[in-house]
N, C-alpha and C positions, 0 to 999 in steps of 0.2 A: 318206295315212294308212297307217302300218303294219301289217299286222295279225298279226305274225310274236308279239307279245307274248299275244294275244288266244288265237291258235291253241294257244302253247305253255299260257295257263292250262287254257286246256278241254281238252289233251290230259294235262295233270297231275292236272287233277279226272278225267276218267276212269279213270285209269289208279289212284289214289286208292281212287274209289268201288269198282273190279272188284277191288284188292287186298282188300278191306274184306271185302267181299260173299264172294270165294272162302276165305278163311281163316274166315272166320263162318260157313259150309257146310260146313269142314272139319271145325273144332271140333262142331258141331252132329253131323255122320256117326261123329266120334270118341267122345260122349259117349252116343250111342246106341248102339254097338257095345260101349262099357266096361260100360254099364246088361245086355245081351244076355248079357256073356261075362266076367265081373269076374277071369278068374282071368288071360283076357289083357290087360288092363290097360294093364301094362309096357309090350308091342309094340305096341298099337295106342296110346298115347303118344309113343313113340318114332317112329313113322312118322309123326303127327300132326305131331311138330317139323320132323321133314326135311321134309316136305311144305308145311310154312306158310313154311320160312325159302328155300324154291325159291321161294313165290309172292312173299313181301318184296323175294328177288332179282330178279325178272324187275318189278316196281313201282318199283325204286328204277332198273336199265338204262332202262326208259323215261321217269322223270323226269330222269334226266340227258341223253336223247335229248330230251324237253321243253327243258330249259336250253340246251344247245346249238344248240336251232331259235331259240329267240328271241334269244341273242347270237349269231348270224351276221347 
């Protein structure tokens, strides 16, 4: 039995769940900080995006590192 399918599911649900969970802590530190400081706002938006669409990127490099473990 193979289990190269198996491994790439559970390393894509992980990899899933941590993007999930760290953009959902980021928002949350973002929206506390806007609540603190409303006049920075702007910047701490702006660093909220860079900072979530780094963790989307480093989510989606290891779903395609997932895909390519299970088709070899």
């Amino acid at each position: 039995m193979d289990f190269a399918y198996l491994a790439a599911g559970f390393g894509a649900a992980l990899t899933v769940i941590g993007g999930a969970f760290g953009i959902g802590k980021l928002a949350s530190s973002a929206m506390e900080a806007s609540g603190r400081q409303p006049e920075a706002a702007g910047d701490i938006r702006t660093s909220m995006i860079i900072a979530a669409a780094l963790i989307e990127g480093i989510s989606l490099f290891a779903l395609v590192i997932c895909i390519l473990l299970a088709l070899k």
